[in-house]
N, C-alpha and C positions, 0 to 999 in steps of 0.2 A: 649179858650186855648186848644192843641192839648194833647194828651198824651207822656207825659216822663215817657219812662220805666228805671226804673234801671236792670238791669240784677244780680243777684249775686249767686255766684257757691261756692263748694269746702270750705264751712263755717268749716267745718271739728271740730266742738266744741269749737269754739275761738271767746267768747263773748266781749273780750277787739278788737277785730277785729271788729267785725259784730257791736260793738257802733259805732265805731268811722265810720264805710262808713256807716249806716245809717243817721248819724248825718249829714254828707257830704252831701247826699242824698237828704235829706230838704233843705240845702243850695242852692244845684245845680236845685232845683223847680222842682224835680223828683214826677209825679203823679200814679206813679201804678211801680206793681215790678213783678219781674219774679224771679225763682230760679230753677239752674239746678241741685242742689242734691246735694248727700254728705254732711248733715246739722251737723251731725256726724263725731266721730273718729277722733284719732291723738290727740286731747288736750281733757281739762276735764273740760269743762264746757256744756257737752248735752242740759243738762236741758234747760239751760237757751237760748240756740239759738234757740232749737226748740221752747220755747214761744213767742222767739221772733218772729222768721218765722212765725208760728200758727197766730201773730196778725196781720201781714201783708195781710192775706189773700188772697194769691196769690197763682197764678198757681206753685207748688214744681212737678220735676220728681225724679224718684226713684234714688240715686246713688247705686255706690256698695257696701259703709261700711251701707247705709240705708237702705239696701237688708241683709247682714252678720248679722249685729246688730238685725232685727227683723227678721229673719230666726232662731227662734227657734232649726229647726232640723237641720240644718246643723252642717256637724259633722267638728270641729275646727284643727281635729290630726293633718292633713296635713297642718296648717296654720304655717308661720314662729312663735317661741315660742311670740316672742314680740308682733307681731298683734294679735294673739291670745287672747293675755293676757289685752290689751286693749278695743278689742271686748267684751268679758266677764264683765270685769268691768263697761263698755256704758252700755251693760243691766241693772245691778244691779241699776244703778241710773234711770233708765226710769219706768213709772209706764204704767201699762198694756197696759191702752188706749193709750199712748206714742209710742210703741211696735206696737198695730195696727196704728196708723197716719204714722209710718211708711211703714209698713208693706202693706199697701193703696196705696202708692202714685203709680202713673202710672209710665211706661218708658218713655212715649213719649206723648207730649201736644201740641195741636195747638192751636196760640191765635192769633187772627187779622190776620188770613193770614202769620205768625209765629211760625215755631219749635221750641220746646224746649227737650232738650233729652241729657243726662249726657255724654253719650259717642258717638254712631253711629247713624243712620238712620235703617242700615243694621239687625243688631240682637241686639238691644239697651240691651237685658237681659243678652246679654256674655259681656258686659264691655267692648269694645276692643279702643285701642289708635288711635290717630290721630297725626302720626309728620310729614310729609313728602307730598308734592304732591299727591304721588302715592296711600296713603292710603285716604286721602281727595277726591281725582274724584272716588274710589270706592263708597265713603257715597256717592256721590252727584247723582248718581246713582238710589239712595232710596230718596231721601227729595224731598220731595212733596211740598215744598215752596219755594218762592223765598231767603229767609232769615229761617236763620236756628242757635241756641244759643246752647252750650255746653260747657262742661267744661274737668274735669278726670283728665286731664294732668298737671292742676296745672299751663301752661304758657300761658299765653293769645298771640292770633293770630287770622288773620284773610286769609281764603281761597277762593280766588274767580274764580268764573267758567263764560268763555266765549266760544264765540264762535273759540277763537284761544286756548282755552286750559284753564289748573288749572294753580292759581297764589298765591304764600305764600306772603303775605304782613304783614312785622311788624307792632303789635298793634299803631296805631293813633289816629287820628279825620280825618274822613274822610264821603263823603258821598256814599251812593249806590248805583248805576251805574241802572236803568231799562234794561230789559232782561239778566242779568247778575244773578247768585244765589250766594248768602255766608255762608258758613259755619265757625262760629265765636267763636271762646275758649273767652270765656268772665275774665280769669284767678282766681286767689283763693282770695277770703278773707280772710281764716284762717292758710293756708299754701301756700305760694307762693315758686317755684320752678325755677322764672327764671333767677336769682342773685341780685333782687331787692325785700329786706326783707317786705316792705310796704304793706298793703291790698291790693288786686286789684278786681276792678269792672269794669262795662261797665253804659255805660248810651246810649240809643237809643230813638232818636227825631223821633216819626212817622211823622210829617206833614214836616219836611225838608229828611227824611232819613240819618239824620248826626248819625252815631258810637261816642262815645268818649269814651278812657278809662281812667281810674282814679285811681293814686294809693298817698294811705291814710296812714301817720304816726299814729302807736296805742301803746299801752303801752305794748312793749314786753314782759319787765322783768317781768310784774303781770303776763301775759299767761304763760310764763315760769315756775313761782312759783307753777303754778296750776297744772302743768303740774309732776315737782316734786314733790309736795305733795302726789301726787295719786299715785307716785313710778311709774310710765310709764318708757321709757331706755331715758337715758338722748339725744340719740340723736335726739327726737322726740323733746328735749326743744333748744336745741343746732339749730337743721337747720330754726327756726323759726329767728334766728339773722342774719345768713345768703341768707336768701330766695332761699334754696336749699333743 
C-alpha cells in the first residue's frame, strides 16, 4: 500500500475541527500527515491541538500566530488591540516546552520530493499572501519541487505552472500533470474563509498523484462557546458560522 498524506493547515486552536477531519482521516485510509502551521490562535483550545499535532508526528512548518505566540520578545504595541490580546492569552495557556515546540518548527520542509511552507517559497519568514496568478508564478520562482503544500490564506486553491504559463484552479480532485509544478492552499481546518463554514483539508495519493480536498461538518457551536468563555471579540466566534 502506497502513502496517503493528509495535508492540514491553519488549525488555528479549534479542536472540535481538527477531531472531526482526523477522524475523516482514518476513514478515508489516510497513512501519514503533513501540517502547514498555524496550529495556533483565533480559538481557544491550543493545548489541545498542539497534543494533538505532537502525536501525529509529523512533519509541522512554522506559521505566523506559531512564530507571535512563541516570540517572546516581540513587542505586541503595534498589533490590532484584539490579536493582541488573544496572542497573550495562547501563551498563558502553553507550558515552556509548548513555547519551544513552537518556537522550533522550521519555515520550510521538504518530504518525498514535496514542500511544505505556511505562506511562500520566496521569504517564508515575512508571511506574505498568495491570491492571484501574479503573486503565485513569483513563489514558483523559489520551489524547488515539483509539488509544493500551504496554506495562510485560509481558502484552499490550487496553482499550476506550465509551460504556457500560471493557472488558478478551484480546489477538486484532480490528478498532477508530470513536468508541470503546483502550488496547493490546502485550506483551514479551524477557520475557513471561503463561504463554506466546514473543516477543510486536502488528502494527497502519492502512488496515483490524485489531490482531493475535503470538507468536514464539526460542532461549531462548542468552538464558539470556547471561544466566548475566554472573552476573545465575538467576531472571532461569529465568522466561524459563516466561513469568513
Amino acid at each position: 500500500m502506497g502513502k496517503v498524506f493528509a495535508v492540514l493547515g491553519d488549525i488555528h486552536a479549534n479542536i472540535e475541527a481538527l477531531g472531526a477531519v482526523l477522524e475523516d482521516c482514518r476513514a478515508q485510509g489516510v497513512t501519514d500527515y503533513l501540517c502547514t502551521g498555524d496550529v495556533i490562535g483565533y480559538n481557544a483550545s491550543p493545548k489541545e491541538c498542539m497534543d494533538a499535532v505532537k502525536a501525529l508526528a509529523c512533519p509541522v512548518v512554522k506559521g505566523n500566530h506559531d512564530h507571535y505566540v512563541s516570540s517572546l520578545s516581540v513587542n505586541l504595541n503595534d498589533f490590532q488591540p484584539h490579536a493582541a490580546a488573544v496572542i497573550r492569552w495562547t501563551r498563558e495557556q502553553l507550558a515552556t516546552e509548548d513555547l519551544q515546540w513552537l518556537a522550533d518548527l522550521p519555515y520550510v520542509v521538504t518530504v518525498m520530493g514535496m514542500t511544505l511552507v505556511h505562506s511562500t517559497n520566496d521569504k517564508p519568514e515575512t508571511f506574505g499572501y498568495v491570491f492571484d496568478n501574479l503573486q503565485a508564478d513569483a513563489n514558483f520562482v523559489h520551489q524547488k519541487t515539483p509539488i509544493c503544500f500551504h496554506g495562510h490564506t485560509h481558502c484552499p486553491m490550487i496553482y499550476e505552472k506550465s509551460m504556457n504559463g500560471v493557472w488558478r484552479i478551484d480546489p477538486q480532485e484532480m490528478r498532477l500533470q508530470p513536468g508541470r509544478k503546483y502550488f496547493i492552499n490546502v485550506g483551514s481546518v479551524g477557520q475557513p474563509r471561503d463561504g463554506d463554514p466546514r473543516a477543510a483539508y486536502m488528502i494527497y495519493d502519492v502512488a496515483s498523484r490524485v489531490v482531493k480536498f475535503r470538507r468536514i461538518e464539526y460542532d461549531i457551536a462548542a468552538a464558539q462557546a470556547k471561544i466566548r468563555a475566554a472573552g476573545f471579540p465575538e467576531r472571532l466566534a461569529e465568522r466561524l458560522q459563516f466561513g469568513q
